[in-house]
C-alpha positions as CSV (number, residue, x, y, z in Angstrom):
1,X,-4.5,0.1,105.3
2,X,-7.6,1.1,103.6
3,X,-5.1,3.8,101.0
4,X,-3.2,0.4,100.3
5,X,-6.1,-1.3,99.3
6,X,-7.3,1.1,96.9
7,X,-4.5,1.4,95.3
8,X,-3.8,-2.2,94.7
9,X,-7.8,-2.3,93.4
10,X,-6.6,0.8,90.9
11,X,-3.6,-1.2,89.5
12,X,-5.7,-4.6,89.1
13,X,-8.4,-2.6,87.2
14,X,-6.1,-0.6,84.9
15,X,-3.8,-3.9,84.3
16,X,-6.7,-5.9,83.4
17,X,-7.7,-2.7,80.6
18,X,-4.6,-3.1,79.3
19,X,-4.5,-6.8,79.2
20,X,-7.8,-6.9,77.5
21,X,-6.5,-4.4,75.0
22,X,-3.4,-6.3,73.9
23,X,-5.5,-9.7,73.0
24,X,-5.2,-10.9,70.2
25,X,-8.3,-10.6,67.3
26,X,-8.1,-13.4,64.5
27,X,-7.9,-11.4,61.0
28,X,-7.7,-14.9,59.0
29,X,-7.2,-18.8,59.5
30,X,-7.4,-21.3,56.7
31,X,-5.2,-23.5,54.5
32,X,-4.0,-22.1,51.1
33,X,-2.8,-24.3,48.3
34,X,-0.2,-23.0,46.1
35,X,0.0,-24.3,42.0
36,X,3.2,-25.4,40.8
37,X,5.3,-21.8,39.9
38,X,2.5,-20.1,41.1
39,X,2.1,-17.3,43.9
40,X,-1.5,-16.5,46.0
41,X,-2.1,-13.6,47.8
42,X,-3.9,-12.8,50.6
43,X,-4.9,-9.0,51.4
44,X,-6.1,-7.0,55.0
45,X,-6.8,-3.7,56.0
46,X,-5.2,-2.9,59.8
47,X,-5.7,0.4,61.9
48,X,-2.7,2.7,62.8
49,X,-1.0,1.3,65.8
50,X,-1.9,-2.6,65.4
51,X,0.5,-5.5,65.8
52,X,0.8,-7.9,62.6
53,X,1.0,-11.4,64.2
54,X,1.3,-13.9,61.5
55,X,2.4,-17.8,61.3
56,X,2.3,-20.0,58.5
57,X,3.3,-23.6,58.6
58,X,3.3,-26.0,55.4
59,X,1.6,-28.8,55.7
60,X,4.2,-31.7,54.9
61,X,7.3,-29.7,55.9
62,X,8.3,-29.2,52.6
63,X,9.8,-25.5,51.9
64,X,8.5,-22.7,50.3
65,X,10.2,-20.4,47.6
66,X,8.9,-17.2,49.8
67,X,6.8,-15.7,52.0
68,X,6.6,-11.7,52.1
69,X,4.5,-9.2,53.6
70,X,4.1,-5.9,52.3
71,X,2.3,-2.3,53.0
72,X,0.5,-1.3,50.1
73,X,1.7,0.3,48.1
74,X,5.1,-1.2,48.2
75,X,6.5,-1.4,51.1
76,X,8.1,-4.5,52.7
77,X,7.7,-5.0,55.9
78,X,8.7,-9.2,56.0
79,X,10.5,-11.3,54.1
80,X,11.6,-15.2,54.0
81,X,13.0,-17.1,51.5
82,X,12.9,-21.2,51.6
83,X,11.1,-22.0,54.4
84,X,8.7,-23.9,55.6
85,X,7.2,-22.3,58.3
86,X,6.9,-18.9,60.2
87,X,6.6,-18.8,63.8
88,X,4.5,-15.6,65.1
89,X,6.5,-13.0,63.0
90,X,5.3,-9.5,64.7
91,X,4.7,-6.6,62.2
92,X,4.3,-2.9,63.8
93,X,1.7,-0.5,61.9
94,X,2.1,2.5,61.6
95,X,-0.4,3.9,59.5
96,X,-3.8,2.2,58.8
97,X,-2.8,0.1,55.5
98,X,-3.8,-2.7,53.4
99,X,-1.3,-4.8,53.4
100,X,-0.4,-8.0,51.7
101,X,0.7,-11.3,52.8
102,X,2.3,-13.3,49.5
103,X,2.8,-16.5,49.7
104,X,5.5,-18.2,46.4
105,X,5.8,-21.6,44.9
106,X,8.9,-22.3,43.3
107,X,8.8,-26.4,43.0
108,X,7.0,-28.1,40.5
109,X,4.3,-29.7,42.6
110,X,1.4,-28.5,44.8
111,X,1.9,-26.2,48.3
112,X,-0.1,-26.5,51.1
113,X,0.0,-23.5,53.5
114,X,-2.0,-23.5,57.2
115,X,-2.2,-19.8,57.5
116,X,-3.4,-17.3,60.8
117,X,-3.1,-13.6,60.6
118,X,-4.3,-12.2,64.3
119,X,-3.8,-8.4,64.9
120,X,-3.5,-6.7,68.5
121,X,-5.6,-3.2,68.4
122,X,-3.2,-0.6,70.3
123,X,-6.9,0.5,72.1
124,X,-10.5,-0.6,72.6
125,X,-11.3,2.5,69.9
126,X,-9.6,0.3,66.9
127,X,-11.0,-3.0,68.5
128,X,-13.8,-2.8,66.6
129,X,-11.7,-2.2,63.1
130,X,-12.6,-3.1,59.7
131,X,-9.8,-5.3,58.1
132,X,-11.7,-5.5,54.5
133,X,-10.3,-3.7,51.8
134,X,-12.4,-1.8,48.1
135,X,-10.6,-0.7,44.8
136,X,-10.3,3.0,44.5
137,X,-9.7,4.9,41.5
138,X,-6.9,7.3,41.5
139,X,-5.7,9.5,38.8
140,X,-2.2,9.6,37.9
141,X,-1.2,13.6,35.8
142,X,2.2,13.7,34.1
143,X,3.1,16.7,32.3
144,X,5.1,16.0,28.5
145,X,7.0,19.3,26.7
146,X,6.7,19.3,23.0
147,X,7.9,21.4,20.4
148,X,5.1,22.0,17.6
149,X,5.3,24.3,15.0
150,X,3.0,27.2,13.9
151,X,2.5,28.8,10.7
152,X,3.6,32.9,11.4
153,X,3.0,34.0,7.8
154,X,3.3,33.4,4.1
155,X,5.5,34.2,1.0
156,X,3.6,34.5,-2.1
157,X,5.6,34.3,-5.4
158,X,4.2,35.4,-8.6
159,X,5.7,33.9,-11.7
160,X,4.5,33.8,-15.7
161,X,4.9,30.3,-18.0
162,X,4.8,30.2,-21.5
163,X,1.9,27.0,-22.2
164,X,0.9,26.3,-25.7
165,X,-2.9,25.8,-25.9
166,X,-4.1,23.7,-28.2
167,X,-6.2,25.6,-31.1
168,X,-7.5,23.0,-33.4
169,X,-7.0,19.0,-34.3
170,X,-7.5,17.9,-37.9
171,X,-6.6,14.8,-39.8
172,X,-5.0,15.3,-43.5
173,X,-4.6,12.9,-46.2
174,X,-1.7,12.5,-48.1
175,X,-1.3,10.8,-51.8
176,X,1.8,8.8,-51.7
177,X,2.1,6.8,-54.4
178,X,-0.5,6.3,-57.7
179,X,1.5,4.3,-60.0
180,X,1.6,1.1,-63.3
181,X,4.3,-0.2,-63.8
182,X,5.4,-3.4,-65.8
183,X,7.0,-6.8,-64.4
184,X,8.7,-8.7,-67.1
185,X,8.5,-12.0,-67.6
186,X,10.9,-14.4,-66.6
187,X,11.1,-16.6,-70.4
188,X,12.5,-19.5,-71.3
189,X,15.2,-18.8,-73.6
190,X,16.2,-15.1,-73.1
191,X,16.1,-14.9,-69.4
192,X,15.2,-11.4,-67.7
193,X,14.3,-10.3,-64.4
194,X,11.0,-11.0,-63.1
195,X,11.0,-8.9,-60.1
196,X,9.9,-5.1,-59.7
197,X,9.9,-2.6,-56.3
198,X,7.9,0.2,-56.3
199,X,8.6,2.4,-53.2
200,X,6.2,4.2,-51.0
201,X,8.2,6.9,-48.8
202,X,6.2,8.4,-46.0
203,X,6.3,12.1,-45.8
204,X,9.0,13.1,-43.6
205,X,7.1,15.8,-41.1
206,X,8.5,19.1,-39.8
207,X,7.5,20.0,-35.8
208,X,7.2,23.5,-34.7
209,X,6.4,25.1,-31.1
210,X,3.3,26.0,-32.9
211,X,2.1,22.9,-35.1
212,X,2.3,19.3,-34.4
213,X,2.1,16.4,-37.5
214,X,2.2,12.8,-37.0
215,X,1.1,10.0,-38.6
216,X,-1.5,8.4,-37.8
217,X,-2.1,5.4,-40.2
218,X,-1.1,4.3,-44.2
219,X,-2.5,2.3,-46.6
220,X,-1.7,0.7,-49.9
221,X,-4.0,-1.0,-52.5
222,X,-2.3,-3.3,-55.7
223,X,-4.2,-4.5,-58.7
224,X,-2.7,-6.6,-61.4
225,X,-3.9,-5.9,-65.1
226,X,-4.4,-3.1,-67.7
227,X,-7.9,-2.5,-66.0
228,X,-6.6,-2.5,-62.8
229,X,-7.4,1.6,-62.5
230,X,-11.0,1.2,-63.5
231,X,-11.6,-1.8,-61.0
232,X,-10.3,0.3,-58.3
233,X,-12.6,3.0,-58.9
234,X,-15.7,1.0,-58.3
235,X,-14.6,1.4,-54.3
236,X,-15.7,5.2,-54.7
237,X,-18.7,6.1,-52.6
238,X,-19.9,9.3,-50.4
239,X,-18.1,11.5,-48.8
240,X,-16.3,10.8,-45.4
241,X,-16.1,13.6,-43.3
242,X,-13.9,12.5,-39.8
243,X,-12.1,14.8,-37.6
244,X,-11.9,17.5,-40.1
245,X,-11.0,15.3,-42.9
246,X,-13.2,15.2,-45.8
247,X,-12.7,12.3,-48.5
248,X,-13.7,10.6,-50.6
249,X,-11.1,8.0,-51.7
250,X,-11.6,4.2,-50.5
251,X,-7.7,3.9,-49.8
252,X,-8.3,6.8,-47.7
253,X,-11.2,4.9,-45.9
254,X,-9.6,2.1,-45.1
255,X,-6.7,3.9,-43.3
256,X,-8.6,5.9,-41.4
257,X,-10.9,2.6,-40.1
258,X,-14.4,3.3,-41.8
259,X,-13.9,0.6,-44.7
260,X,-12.8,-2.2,-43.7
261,X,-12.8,-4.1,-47.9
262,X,-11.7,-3.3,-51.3
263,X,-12.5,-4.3,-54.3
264,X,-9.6,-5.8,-56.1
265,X,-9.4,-7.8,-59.9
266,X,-10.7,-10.9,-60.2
267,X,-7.8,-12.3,-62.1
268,X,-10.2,-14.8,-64.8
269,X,-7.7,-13.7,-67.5
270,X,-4.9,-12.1,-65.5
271,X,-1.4,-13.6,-64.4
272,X,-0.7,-13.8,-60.7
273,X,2.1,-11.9,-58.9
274,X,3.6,-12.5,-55.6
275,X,3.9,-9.7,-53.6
276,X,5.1,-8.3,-50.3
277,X,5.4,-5.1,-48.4
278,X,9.2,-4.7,-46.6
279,X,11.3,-2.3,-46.0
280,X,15.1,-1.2,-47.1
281,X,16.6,-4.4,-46.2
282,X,13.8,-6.6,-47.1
283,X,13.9,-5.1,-50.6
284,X,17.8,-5.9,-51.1
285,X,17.2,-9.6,-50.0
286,X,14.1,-10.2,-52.2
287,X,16.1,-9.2,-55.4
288,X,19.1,-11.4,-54.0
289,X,16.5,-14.3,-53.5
290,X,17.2,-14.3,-49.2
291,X,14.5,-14.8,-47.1
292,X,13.7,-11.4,-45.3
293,X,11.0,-9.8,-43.0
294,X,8.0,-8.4,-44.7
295,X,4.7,-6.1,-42.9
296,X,2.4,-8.1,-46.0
297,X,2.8,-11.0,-48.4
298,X,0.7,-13.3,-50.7
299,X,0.2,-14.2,-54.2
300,X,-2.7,-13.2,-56.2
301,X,-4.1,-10.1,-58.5
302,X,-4.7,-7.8,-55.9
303,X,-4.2,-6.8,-52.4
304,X,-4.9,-4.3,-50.0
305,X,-3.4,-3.5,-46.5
306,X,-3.2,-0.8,-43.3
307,X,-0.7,-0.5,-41.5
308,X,-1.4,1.9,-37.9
309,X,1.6,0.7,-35.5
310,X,4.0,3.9,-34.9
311,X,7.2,1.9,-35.5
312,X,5.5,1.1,-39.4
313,X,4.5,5.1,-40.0
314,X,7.8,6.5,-40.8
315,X,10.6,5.4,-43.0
316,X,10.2,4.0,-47.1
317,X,8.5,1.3,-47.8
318,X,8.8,-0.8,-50.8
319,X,5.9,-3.3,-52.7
320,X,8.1,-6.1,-53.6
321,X,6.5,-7.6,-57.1
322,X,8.1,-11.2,-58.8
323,X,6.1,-12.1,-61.7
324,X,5.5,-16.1,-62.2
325,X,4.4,-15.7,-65.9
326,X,7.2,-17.4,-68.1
327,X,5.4,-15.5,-71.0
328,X,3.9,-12.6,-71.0
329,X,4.9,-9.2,-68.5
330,X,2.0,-7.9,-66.4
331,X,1.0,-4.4,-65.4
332,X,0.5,-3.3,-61.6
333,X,-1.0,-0.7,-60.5
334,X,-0.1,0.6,-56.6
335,X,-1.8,2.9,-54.8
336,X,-0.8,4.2,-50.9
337,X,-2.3,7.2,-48.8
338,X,-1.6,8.3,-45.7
339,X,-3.7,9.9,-42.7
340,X,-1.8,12.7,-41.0
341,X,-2.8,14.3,-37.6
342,X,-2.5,17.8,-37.7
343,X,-2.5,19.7,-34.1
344,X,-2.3,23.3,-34.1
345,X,-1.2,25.5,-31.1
346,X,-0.8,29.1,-29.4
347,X,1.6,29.9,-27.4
348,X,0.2,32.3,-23.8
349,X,1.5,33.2,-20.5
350,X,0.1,31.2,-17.9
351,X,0.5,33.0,-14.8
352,X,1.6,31.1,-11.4
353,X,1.2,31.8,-7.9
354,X,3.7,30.1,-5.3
355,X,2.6,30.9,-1.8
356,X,5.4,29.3,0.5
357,X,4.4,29.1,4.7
358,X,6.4,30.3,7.3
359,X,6.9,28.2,10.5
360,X,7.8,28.7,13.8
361,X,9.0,26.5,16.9
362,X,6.8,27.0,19.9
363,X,7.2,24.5,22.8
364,X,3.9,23.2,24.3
365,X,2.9,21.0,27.3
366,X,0.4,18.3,27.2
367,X,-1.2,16.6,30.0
368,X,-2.0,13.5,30.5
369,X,-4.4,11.6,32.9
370,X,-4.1,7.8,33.4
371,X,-6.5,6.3,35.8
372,X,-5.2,3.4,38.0
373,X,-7.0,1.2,41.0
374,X,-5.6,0.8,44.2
375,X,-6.5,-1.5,47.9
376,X,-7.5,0.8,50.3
377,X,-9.3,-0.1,53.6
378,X,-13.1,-0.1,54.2
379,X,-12.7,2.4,56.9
């Protein structure tokens, strides 16, 4: 009798451990409202061995999009779509976890969730447990192959140029034209021609490897009258001396750029002329009377001119003259220089080095590090 009761007083002491080990511990109760296409979360730590017991329950009946539960990091341990409540689902743990409890609002108003999350410790020794959660930093390594390549040597190629090296630069002047000559008169009974072109023709320069000639500017002065010479010597003065060019004539002057006027006749007692400078064509339509293109025109006793544009420093020129005296025939006097640039050379043998690289493939690995934060548990 006394064995019996001893043994019923063992089984009602190790049933009531157990019972007390199985009740249930509130995690979380509250009400969660849910935005219009919006999802909230809610996130526990549990021990290994605990019993999920979860129930949600919207507030007006109406349905929700979803309601999941997963282990973190991604496993899914409950899922329900469209409802609108969840009686005391029971999760099993296996390993102590954070895990997540989602809740997803797919309608275009506000949800309103009552939610309780209990757990059931397996023992009295994970009674006690922490169900908060931290961030923890953990450090993902992946490993990339590359091919890079590497310099393994060089080839060095030795090779002679012929350069030409400039020796010297000077600037030459040229007499062109120094010339009278006399304009008839147009008359009144025996009619002649009134009209005279006096060319100027540019020198036509030779080019070697060893000497180059261009030039660089022309000028031409004109002077009606029998005095016209004597007038145009008063433009004499000192000596010029630029870029090697020494001179001393006021034509020359003024094409190079250091006189800028000229003294021409006054024409008290002399006729005027009209005048232009042109070229072939231009000369063939001034003696047929056709209008035609001309670099300088006027009407006068004198004029003077420079002319620097490349396009105007090669070919003949020609000074167009038409005397307007019905009388009496004039004498002109034309004078035209030009400034040459004279560039000497020598040819040498530059010698060149060509040093070429050699590559080589070599495959390489590269690590990288990428730091991430994770939910773990408190405990």
């Amino acid at each position: 009798m006394m064995r019996n009761t001893f043994v019923l007083l063992l089984f009602l002491l190790f049933g009531s451990l157990a019972l007390s080990a199985q009740n249930p511990i509130l995690v979380y109760e509250g009400t969660v409202k849910i935005k219009p296409m919006q999802e909230e979360n809610l996130y526990f730590g549990f021990a290994a061995g605990d019993q999920i017991v979860v129930r949600l329950t919207e507030t007006s009946g109406k349905e929700i999009k979803e309601f999941s539960v997963v282990e973190l990091p991604n496993s899914q341990r409950c899922q329900e779509i469209d409802v609108s409540s969840v009686k005391d689902r029971h999760i099993a743990v296996g390993q102590k976890a954070v895990y997540q409890f989602a809740i997803k609002n797919g309608s275009v108003t506000n949800r309103v969730c009552e939610v309780r999350i209990q757990r059931v410790p397996r023992s009295e020794e994970t009674a006690d447990f922490n169900t908060g959660w931290k961030w923890q930093t953990v450090y993902d390594t992946t490993y990339t192959t590359y091919t890079q390549d590497s310099i393994v040597g060089y080839d060095t190629l030795s090779s002679k140029k012929v350069a030409r090296d400039l020796v010297s630069s000077e600037l030459k002047e040229y007499s062109l034209l120094d010339k009278t000559v006399s304009v008839k008169a147009r008359g009144i009974i025996k009619h002649e021609i009134p009209k005279m072109c006096v060319p100027i023709t540019l020198p036509n320069l030779e080019n070697t490897e060893t000497c180059k000639q261009e030039i660089v500017a022309w000028a031409y002065w004109m002077g009606v009258g029998p005095s016209a010479d004597n007038i145009f010597s008063r433009n004499k003065g000192t000596l010029v001396n630029l870029s090697g060019l020494v001179t001393a004539n006021p034509l020359a002057k003024l094409a190079i750029g250091v006189a800028t006027a000229l003294i021409i006749p006054d024409g008290k007692k002399i006729d005027p002329v009209w005048y232009a400078v042109t070229d072939e064509a231009g000369k063939a339509a001034f003696m047929e009377d056709e209008d035609f293109h001309a670099l300088d025109y006027g009407r006068g006793k004198g004029s003077y001119s420079r002319f620097s544009d490349p396009e105007q420093c090669q070919g003949p020129y020609y000074v167009c003259i038409k005397n307007e005296n019905l009388h009496n025939s004039v004498d002109v006097t034309v004078k035209a220089v030009a400034i040459v640039k004279v560039e000497t050379y020598k040819e040498k043998d530059h010698e060149r080095t060509k040093t070429t690289p050699h590559y080589t493939s070599i495959d390489k690995t590269r690590m990288e590090v990428t730091p991430r934060q994770i939910r773990v548990t408190v405990e």
